[in-house]
N, C-alpha and C positions, 0 to 999 in steps of 0.2 A: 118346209115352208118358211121355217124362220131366215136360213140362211139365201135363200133368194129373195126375200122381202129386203135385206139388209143390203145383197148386192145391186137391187133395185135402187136402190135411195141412196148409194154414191155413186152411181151412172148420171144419176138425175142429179146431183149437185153438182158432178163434173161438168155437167153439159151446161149447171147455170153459170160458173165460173167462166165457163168460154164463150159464153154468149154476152158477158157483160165486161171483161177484162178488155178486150179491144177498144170498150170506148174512151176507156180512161189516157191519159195523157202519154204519149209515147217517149221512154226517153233515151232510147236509143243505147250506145256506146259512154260509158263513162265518161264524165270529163274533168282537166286538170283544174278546173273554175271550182273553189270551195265558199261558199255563201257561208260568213264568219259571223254576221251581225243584219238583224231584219227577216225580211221585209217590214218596211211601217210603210202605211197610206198617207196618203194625203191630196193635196186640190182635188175632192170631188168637185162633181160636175153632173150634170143629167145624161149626160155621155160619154163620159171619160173618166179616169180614175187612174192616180199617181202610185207605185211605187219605189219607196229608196232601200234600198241593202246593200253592205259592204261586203268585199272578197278578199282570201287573203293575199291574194297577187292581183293585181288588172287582169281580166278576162271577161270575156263574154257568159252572158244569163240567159238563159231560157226560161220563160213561166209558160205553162198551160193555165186556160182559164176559160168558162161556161157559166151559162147558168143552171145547171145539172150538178154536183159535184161527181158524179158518177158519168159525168161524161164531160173532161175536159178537152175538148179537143180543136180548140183555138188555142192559137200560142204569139207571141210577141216575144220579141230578141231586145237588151240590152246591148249593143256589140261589144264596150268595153267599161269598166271601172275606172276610176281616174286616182292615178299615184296623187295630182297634185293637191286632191281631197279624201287621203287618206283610205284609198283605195273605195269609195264609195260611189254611188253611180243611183241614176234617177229614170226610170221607166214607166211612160205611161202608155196605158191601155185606152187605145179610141174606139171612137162606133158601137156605144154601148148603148145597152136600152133604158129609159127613165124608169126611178122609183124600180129596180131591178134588182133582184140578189143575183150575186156572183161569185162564184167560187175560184178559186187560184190556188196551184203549186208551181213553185221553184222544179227545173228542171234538174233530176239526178239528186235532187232532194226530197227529205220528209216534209220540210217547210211547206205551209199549207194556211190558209186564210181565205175570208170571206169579205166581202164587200155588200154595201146596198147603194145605188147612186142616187144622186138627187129627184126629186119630182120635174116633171118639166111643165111650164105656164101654161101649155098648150093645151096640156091634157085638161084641166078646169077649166078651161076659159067658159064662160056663158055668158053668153050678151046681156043677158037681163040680170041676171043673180051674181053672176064673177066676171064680167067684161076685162079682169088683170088679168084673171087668171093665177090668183090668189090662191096658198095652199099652207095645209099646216104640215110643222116639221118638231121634230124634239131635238135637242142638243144637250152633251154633259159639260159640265163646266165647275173649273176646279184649279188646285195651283198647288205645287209642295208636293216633292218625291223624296222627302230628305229618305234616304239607306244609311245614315251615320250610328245610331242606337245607342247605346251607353246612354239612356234615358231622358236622348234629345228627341227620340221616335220611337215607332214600333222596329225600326233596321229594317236591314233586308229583303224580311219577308213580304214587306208591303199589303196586308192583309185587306186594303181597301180595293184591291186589285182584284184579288181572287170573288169578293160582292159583283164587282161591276161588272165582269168576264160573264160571271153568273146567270147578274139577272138586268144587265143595264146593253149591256155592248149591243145585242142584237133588237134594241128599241127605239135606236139613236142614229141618227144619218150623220150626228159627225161631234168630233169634241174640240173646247178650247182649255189648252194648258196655261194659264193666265201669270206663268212666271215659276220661277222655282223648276223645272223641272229634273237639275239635277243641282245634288250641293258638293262642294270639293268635294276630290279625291284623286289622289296618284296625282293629283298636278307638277310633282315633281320626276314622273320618267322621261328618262334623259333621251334626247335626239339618237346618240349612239345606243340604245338599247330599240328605239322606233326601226331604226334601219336596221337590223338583223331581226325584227317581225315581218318587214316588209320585204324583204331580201333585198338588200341594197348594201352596195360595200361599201361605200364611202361620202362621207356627207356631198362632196360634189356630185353623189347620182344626183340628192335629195331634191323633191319641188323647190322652186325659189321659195315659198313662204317658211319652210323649214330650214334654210339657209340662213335667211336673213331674222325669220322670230321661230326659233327649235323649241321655244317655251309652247308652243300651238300643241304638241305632240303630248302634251301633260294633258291636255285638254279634252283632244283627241281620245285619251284614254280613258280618261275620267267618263265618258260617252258609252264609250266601251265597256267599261267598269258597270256601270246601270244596267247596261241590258241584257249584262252576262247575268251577273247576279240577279237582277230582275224578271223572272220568267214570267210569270204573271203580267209585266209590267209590258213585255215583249209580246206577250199571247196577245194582249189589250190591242197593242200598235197593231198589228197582223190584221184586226178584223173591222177596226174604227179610226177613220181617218182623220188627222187632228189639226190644228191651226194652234199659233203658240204666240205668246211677248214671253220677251227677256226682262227677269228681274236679277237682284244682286247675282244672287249665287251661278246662274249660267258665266257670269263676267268675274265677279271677287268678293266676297263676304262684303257689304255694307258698302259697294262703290258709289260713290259721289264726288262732285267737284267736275267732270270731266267737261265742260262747259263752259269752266271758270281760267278766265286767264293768266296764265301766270302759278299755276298752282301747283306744287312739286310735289305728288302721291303717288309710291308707289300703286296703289287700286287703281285710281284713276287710270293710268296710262296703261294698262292690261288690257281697256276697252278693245281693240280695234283687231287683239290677237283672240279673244275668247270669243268675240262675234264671230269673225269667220270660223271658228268650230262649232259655234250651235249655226250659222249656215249649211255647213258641211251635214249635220246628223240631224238639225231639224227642221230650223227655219226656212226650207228649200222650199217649205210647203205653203209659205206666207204669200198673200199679196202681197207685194212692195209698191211704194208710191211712188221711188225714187229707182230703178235697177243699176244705175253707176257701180261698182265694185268699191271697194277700199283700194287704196292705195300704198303698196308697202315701199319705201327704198332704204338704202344708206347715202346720211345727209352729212356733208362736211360744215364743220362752225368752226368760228374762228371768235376768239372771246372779244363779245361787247358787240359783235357786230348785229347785224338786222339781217343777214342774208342765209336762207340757207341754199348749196348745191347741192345737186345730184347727178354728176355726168349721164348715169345712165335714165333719165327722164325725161319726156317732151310736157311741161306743164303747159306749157299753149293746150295741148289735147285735153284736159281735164275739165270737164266742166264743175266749178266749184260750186254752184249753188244746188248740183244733185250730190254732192259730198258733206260732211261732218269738219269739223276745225279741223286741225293736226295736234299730233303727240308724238313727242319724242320717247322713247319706249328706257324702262329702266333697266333693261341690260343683263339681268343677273338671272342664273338659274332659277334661283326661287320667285319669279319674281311673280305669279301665278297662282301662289300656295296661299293656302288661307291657316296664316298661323299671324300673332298679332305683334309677335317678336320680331319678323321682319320687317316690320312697318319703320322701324329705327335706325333700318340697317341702312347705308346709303348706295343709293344707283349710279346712273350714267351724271357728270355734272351737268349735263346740258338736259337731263329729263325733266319733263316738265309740260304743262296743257298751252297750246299758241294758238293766236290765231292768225290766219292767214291775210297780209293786208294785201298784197298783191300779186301780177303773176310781174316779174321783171325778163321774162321770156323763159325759151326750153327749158334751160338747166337751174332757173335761181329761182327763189321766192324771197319777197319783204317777209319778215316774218315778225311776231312781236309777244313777247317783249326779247329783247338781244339775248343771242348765245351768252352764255358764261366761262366759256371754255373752250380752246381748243381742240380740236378732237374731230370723229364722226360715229355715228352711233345709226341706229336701224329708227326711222320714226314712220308712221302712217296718217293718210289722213283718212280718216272714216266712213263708212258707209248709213246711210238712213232707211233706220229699219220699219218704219212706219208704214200701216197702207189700210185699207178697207174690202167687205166683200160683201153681198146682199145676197139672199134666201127670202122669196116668196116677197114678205114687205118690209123686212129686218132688214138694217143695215148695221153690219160690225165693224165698229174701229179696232184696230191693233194699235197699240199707242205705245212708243219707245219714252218709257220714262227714266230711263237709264244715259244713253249717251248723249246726252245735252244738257243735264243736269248744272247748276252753277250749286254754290256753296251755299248752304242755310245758315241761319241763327237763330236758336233758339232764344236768344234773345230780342229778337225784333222777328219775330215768324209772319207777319203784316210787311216784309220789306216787299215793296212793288216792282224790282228789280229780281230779285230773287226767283227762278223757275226748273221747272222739273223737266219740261218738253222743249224749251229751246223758240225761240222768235219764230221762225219757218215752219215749225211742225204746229204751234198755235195755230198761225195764221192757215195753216192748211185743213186744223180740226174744224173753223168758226167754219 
């Protein structure tokens, strides 16, 4: 009796392994696509939900995803990753249901997360008690990942991570990282060590932004560097979709001045290379108020003058009042690193914060105040990273108080001139 009781009860779990393995996510044939970094969420929606992951070559994603985890059997395609954002790529999932859990794996991967999407107005509406259609939501909110340790943090382990995974992530319809989200590191891996991760042989494969600012690839890293180390902090991204502003540390230990005319800082002029990597890895998720891109070229000066060129530019196409001043970028490998000894060292002679007076057609700009120097050097002009987003009857500002900043004094901290958000991002908060 025993021995057929026993072969009884693995007949009957085979048969429940074959009755429910089908439902789960089909992945077919191996593929050469290896998912290096993510998935993290982001823009939820009442129907929709965002995510970003990097690979280590451009290729195509496959997610499976339900509201079953045991039966994922919708899926949605990424077709490719993009080299010129460091191999990272953004897919989102439509036709979702409101106020809905949802489960998700990466194709050919372990990679695995859950989602909840937003409520939608519809569903509350009552004419007499909620005619909005008004609804309550939770959110976490928070700022500081510093990984550094040596009794600046807890380090790496990030133990606030492994609480919230716990007992927060699945009570939350969505998070804001309010700055800080990562602090230096490896800001110095060189271009020529990027291209043989990426398999690229020679910096002319390289995107144009790695051509022209290879310091981005320190940056890149440093992103890298977080969420490698960070598992906890990665588990979090996988299940809670987040919304972020950039303080110092995403740009450069204590940047300021980037505002200010005329003002020759190495931090300062970092702006516009360390934005587009926290666009690349996170900011992808933000409303923008403004979507223009930054602008990168190499500008020829000529010492004393007011012009600068760029053969290969049309500034007629630019609209300047969805862009940031300009900076001429300082040039130098370190020029990204947060050590305080560099700050002495000298850049490009012409780096320095302008503003733009005019367009003088395709290839020139007034620019102000004059070159110093003959030469041509790599400068951009900025993108604005400001915007807002609404929940129920909350309305969120994101607010860049980073790149428009002018110069303070502590001695006159009342100067009426002096600002953090810049004339246009004001007038757009009022």
């Amino acid at each position: 009796m025993t021995r057929l009781f026993r072969t009884s009860i693995t007949l009957f779990f085979g048969l429940h392994l074959a009755f429910f393995t089908p439902a789960l996510g089909q992945d077919g044939e191996p593929t050469d696509t290896r998912v290096t970094h993510g998935p993290m969420l982001g823009r939820p929606s009442a129907d929709s939900m965002s995510l970003w992951l990097r690979t280590a070559r451009p290729g195509r994603v496959v997610v499976f995803y339900g509201t079953d985890k045991n039966d994922l059997s919708k899926t949605a395609t990424l077709e490719s990753t993009s080299i010129d954002r460091d191999n990272t790529g953004i897919l989102t999932l439509s036709g979702l249901l409101p106020n809905t859990r949802y489960h998700y794996r990466i194709a050919d991967h372990q990679l695995s997360g859950s989602f909840r999407t937003l409520p939608r107005a519809a569903d509350f509406k009552n004419a007499k008690g909620n005619p909005e259609g008004l609804f309550n939501f939770r959110f976490e909110f928070a700022c500081g990942n510093n990984q550094r340790g040596g009794g600046d943090s807890a380090g790496p382990t990030l133990p606030v991570f492994d609480t919230l995974n716990a007992q927060v992530r699945d009570k939350v319809n969505f998070a804001i990282l309010n700055g800080d989200w990562l602090y230096e590191n490896r800001r110095d891996y060189p271009a020529s060590e990027w291209l043989h991760q990426v398999g690229l042989g020679s910096i002319g494969q390289a995107p144009d932004i790695v051509r022209k600012a290879p310091t981005v690839v320190g940056v890149w890293e440093n992103y890298k560097t977080y969420l490698e180390r960070g598992r906890n902090l990665s588990e979090w991204h996988r299940h809670v979709p987040s919304f972020y502003t950039a303080d110092d540390h995403e740009l450069l230990n204590d940047i300021y001045g980037t505002g200010e005319v005329g003002y020759v800082n190495r931090r300062a002029v970092f702006r516009d290379i360390a934005t587009r990597a926290w666009f690349d890895y996170l900011a992808w998720a933000n409303p923008i108020e403004h979507d223009a891109l930054a602008w990168f070229g190499i500008g020829t000066f000529k010492a004393e003058s007011n012009v600068l060129e760029d053969s290969n530019a049309d500034f007629t196409k630019l609209n300047l009042t969805d862009l940031a001043n300009l900076h001429v970028h300082w040039g130098t490998p370190t020029a990204g690193v947060k050590d305080a000894k560099l700050d002495a060292e000298p850049g490009d002679p012409n780096s320095a914060v302008y503003e733009i007076v005019e367009v003088l057609g395709p290839k020139k700009l007034r620019i102000n105040p004059p070159a110093k120097s003959n030469g041509s050097q790599t400068y951009s002009i900025g993108r604005r990273c400001y915007g807002k987003f609404s929940v129920s009857n909350c309305d969120f500002f994101l607010l860049d108080t980073r790149s428009h900043r002018s110069l303070h004094n502590v001695d006159n901290p009342d100067n009426p001139k002096a600002t953090m958000l810049g004339k246009q991002q004001l007038k757009w908060l009022k």
